[in-house]
C-alpha positions in Angstrom: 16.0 -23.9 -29.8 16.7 -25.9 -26.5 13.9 -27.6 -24.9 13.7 -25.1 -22.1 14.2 -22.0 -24.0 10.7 -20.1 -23.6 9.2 -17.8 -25.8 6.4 -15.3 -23.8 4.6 -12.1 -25.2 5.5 -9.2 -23.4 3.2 -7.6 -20.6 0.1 -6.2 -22.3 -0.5 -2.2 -22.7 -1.4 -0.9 -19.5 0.0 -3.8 -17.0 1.5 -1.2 -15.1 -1.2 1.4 -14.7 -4.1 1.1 -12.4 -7.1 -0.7 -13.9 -10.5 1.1 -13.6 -12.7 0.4 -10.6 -10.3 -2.8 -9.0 -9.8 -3.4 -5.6 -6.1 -2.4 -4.1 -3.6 -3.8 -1.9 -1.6 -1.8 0.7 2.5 -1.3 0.4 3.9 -0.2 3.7 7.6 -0.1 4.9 8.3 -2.0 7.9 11.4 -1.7 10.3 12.6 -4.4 12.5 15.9 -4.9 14.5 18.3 -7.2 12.7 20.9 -8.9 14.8 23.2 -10.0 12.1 23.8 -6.5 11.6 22.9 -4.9 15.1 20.6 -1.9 14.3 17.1 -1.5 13.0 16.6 -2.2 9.3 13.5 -1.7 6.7 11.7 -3.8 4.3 8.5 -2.9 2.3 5.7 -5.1 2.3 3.3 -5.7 -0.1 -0.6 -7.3 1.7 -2.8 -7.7 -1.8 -6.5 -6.6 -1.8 -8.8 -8.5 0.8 -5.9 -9.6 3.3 -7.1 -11.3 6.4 -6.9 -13.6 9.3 -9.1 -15.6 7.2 -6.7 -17.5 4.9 -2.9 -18.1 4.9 -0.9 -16.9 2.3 2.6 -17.5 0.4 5.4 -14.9 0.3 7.4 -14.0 -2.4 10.5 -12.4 -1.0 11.6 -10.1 -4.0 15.0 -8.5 -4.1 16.6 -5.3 -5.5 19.7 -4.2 -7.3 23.5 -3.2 -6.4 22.0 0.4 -6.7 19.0 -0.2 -5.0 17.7 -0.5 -1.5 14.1 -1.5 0.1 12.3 0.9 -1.7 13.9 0.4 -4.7 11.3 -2.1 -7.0 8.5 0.1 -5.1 9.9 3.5 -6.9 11.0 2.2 -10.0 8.8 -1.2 -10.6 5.0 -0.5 -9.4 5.1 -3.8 -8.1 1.5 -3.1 -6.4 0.0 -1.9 -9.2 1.4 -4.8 -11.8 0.2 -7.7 -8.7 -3.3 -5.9 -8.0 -4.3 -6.0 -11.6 -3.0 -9.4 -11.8 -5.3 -10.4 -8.8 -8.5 -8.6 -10.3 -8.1 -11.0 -13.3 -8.0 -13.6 -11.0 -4.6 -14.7 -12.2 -2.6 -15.1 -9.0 -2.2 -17.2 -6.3 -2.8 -15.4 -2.8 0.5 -14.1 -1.8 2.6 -11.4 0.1 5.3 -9.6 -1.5 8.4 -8.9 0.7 11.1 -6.6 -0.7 14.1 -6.3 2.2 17.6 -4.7 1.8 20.1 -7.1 0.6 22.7 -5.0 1.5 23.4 -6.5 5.4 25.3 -3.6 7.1 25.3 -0.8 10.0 25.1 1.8 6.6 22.5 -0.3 4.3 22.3 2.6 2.1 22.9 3.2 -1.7 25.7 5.4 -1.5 29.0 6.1 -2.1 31.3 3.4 -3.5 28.8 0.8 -4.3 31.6 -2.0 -4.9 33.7 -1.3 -2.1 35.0 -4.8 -0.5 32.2 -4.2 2.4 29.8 -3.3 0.6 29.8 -6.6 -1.9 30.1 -8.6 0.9 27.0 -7.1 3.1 25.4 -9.0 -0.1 26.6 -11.9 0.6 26.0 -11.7 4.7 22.2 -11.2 3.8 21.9 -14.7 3.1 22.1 -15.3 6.9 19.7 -12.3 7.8 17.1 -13.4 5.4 17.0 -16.8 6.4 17.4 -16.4 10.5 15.8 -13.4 11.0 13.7 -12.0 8.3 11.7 -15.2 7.6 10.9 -15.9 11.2 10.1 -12.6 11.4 7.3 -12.4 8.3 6.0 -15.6 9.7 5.3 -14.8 12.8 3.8 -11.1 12.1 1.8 -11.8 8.9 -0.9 -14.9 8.1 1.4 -17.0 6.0 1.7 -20.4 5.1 5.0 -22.0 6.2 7.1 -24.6 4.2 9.5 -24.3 1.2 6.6 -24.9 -1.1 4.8 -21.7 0.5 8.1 -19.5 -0.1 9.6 -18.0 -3.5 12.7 -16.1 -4.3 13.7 -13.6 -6.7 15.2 -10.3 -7.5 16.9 -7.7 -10.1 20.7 -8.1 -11.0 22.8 -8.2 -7.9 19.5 -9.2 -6.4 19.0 -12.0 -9.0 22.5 -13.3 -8.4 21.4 -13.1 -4.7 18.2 -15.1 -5.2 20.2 -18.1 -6.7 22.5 -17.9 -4.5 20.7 -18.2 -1.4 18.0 -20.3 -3.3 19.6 -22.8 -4.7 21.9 -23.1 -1.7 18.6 -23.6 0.3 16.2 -25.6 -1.1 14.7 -26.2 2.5 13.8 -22.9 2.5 12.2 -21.7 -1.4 10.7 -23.8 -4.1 10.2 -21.1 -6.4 13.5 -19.7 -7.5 14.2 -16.3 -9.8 16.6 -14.8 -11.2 16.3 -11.4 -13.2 19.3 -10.2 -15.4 21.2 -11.8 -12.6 24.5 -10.1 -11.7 28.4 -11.4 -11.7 27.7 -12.1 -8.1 26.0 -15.0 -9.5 28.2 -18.3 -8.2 29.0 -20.5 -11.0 27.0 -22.8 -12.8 28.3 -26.1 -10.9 28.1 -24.4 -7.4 24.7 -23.4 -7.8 23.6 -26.7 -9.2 26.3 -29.7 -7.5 23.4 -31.9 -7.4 21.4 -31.8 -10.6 18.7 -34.8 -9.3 18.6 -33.2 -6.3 17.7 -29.9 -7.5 15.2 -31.8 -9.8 13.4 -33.2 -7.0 13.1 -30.0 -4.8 12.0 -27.4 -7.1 9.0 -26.4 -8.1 10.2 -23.5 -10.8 13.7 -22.4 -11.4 13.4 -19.4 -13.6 16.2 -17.4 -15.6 15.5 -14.3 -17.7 17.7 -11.6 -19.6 17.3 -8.7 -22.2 19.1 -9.7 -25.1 21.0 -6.1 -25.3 21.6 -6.9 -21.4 25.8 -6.8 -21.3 25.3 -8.9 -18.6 23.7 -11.8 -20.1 26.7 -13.8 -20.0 26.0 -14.6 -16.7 22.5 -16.1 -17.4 24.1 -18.2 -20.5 26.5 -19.8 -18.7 23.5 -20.8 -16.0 20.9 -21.7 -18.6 23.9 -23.8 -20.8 24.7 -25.9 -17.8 21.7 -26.5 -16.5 20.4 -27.5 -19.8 22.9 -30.1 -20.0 22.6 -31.2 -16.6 19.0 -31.7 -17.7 17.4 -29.5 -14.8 14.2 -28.4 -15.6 13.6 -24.1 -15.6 12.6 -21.6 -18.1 15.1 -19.8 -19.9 13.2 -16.2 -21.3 15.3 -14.1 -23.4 13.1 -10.8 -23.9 13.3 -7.4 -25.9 15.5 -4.5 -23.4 19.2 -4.0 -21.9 19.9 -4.3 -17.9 16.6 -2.0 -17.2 13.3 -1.7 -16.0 10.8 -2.7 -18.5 12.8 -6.0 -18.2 12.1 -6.4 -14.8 8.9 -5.4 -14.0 8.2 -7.6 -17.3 9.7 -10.4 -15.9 7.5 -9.7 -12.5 4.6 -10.0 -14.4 5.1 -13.5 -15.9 7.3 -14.9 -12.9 4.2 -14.1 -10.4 1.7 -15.7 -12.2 3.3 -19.2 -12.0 4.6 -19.4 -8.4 2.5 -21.2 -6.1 0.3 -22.4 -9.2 -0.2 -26.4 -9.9 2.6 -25.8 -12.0 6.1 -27.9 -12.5 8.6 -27.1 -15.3 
């Protein structure tokens, strides 16, 4: 077994049901006008229990997959529910949960042909949204910290790919970088990483996770091989499950508890 190769229990029984008697955060959809695309757009947002003017918080900006769309980790992933338990066992760092759609056009819905040409590459335009337009956005309408340390990254398949994509190409913007089951979309190995010291430095946790039934999990190899040998810290977590949810929202439940933690793999 590498040296980064991690080896975690899966989420306890329950980790996805309401807990008796804790306190709840609020989930709402927000809509805002995105220039890159030139209409109105939505994103959900996740505030966790007690949010106030009184403290500043960090944002996790968590993505969905080529099927999916803003609402997507909210109907399928109980994101709220997994992240307010976490907080009333006092196992998370204050944070705000951002879930966009990653699909940049005039049409940002989940329908039709979902690999048309335009439709791929509304993925790949996101990248500008996010970092122009969304983050400016949550930081000026939300009590958040600001800084690349204060700022984490990660999604679902195509959103995964997306997450090191636009992660590792910006490591001004996120030190917390995950990628879930990532998709083909993912660039290759010596794109993401040109500059193994200088990833190093920056980050704070690069993260990679895949079902081993996943027939996808090529794509996560070939990451975790070369950044093994590039000797760039991250966590590599192979885990029970195929290209599904009990992956992911298992994966949300270990990946939040270490961002914005003293932590450094």
């Amino acid at each position: 077994m590498d040296k980064y190769h991690l080896i975690l229990n899966t989420a306890p029984a329950g980790y996805d049901q309401y807990g008796d008697n804790i306190a709840r955060g609020k989930i709402d959809t927000f809509e805002y006008f995105s220039a890159k695309v030139g209409n109105s757009r939505k994103m959900m947002i996740y505030t966790p229990p007690g949010y106030s003017d009184n403290q500043r918080y960090n944002v996790l900006y968590l993505l969905h997959g080529i099927g999916g769309d803003e609402t997507e980790w909210y109907h399928h992933g109980n994101p709220q529910v997994i992240l307010d338990n976490l907080y009333a066992a006092s196992k998370l760092a204050p944070m705000i949960v951002v879930m966009p759609n990653g699909r940049a056009m005039p049409n940002d819905r989940a329908e039709g042909n979902l690999f048309d040409t335009d439709k791929l590459q509304a993925f790949e335009d996101f990248e500008s949204e996010l970092l122009h337009e969304i983050i400016p956005y949550i930081e000026s309408n939300y009590w958040v910290q600001i800084g690349r340390e204060n700022r984490a990254l990660a999604g679902l398949s195509m959103g995964g790919g997306q997450s090191l994509n636009i992660g590792l190409g910006n490591l001004d913007h996120f030190a917390w970088i995950g990628g879930f089951s990532s998709a083909p979309n993912t660039k290759a190995p010596e794109q993401l990483v040109p500059n193994p010291e200088e990833t190093t430095a920056k980050l704070k946790l690069l993260w990679l996770s895949c079902g081993v039934l996943d027939n996808l999990k090529y794509v996560s190899d070939q990451t975790h091989a070369y950044l093994d040998r590039q000797n760039v810290p991250h966590i590599w977590y192979e885990e029970s499950g195929g290209h599904d949810w009990p992956v992911w929202k298992n994966d949300l439940y270990h990946f939040s508890q270490l961002i914005f933690q003293p932590f450094q793999c």
